[in-house]
N, C-alpha and C positions, 0 to 999 in steps of 0.2 A: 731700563726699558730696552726691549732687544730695537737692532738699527733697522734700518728701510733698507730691504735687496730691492734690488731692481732687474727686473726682467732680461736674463744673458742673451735669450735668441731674437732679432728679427723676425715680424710673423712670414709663415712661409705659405706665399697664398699664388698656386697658379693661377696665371688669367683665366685657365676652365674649367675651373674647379665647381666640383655640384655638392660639396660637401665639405662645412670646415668641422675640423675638431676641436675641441677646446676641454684640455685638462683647467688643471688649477693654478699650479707655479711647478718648474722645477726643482729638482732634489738639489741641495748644495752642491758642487764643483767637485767635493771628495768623494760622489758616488755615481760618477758619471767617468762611462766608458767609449763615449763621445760626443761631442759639441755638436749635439742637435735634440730634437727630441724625444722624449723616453732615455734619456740616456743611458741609465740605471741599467745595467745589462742583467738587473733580476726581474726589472718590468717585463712584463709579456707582452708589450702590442706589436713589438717586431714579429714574435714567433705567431700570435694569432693573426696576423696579416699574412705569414707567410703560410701557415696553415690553407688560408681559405685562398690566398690567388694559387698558390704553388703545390699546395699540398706537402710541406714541407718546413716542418717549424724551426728550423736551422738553417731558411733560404737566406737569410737577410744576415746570417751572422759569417765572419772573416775568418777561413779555415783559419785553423790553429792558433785563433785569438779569441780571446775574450771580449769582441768587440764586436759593434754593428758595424756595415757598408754604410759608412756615408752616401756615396757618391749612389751609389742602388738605390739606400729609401729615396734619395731625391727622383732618380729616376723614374722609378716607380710611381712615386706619389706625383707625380707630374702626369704621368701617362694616364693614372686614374681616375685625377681630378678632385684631388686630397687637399686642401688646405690644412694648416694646423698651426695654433697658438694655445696661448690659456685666458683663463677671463681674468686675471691680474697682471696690472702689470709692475706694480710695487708688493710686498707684503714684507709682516715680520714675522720671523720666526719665535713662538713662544716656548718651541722644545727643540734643542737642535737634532730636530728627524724630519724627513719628510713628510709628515702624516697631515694630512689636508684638516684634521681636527685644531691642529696647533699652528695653522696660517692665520694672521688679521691679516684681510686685506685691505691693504690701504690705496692703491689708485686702483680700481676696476678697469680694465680692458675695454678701448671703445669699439665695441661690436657693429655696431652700426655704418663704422666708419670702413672696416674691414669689409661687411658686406655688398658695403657701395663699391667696392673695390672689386668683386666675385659678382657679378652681373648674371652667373649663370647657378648659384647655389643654390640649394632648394631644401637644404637640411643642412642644421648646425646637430653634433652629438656632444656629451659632454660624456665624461671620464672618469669620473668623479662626484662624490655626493656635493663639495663646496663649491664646484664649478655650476650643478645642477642649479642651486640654491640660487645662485648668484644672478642665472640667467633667468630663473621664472619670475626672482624678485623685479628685474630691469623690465622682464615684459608682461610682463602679469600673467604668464603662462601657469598654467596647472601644473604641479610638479608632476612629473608620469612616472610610472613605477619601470623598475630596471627592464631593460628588453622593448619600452613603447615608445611612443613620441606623445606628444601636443603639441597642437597647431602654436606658430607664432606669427601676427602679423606685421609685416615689414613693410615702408610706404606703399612700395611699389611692387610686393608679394607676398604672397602668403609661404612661410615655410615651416617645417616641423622640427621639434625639437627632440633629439630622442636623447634618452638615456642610459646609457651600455654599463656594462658592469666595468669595475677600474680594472686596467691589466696589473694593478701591482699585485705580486702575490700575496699580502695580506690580505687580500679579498678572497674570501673560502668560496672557491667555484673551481672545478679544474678549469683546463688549458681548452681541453674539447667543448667544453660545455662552454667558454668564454668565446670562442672562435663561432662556433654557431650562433650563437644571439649578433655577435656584429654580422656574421653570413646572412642570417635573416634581415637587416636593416638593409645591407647593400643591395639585397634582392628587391625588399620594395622600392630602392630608389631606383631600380633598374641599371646599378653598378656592375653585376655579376646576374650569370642567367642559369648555373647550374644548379 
């Protein structure tokens, strides 16, 4: 039986944050071109982030490396109001790939506890079909189809749950076409007003 990884990042949750992200787990440590999230430098959500605030899918990447800014996405994601984890926080690997098909998860992510944390969040997105999964089963949300939300209620709010297409490039959608479905969700949260 493959062993229990345990979740490498601390969630990264600003105090004002209006929206957490939650992929699934990250990729092993051999496909990661930095110690944060999305590491994967063939993941897209650095360049569809940089797409829709900069207009520039190369904002986020380290001239003449193969790497993300660390020290920018924090920034950035601090200034916007970004939280982001994933909804496991143990799992095993059943094929050594990253493909959210071949994750059990074994300790689930306490969401709740994180959103006690984000007093001002009003949308959780996920990233992924197994992180989708994970979160309607916890709240008995509807699953929504890619690009929508449903409502989830939390004690003390109500907030929406959407669902975004996954930035890994196995997901057959281009780059332009992934950046506008997240641009329309920031839009309803009133993140972004162009």
């Amino acid at each position: 039986m493959a062993e229990v990884e345990l979740h490498p990042f601390e969630p990264f949750l600003p105090a004002r944050a209006k929206l957490l992200m939650l992929g699934s787990f990250p990729p092993q440590p051999k496909r990661w071109c930095i110690d944060f999230y999305y590491p994967n430098f063939t993941n897209d959500m650095w360049r569809i982030m940089g797409l829709i605030f900069f207009q520039d899918k190369d904002h986020f990447i380290m001239p003449t490396q193969k790497k993300f800014d660390k020290a920018l996405l924090i920034s950035f994601l601090t200034e916007h109001g970004i939280a982001l984890y994933d909804t496991a926080t143990a799992v095993r690997r059943l094929q050594d790939n990253a493909s959210d098909k071949f994750l059990e998860v074994v300790t689930p992510t306490d969401v709740d506890a994180m959103l006690a944390q984000l007093p001002e969040c009003r949308a959780i997105v996920t990233t992924g079909e197994k992180a989708t999964d994970t979160l309607c089963e916890k709240y008995g949300a509807e699953k929504p189809k890619v690009g929508h939300c449903s409502p989830i209620l939390f004690p003390d709010r109500e907030l929406r749950l959407y669902r975004m297409p996954s930035s890994s490039r196995a997901y057959p959608l281009s780059l332009g076409k992934k950046a506008a479905t997240y641009a329309q969700m920031l839009k309803e949260l009133g993140m972004i007003h162009n």
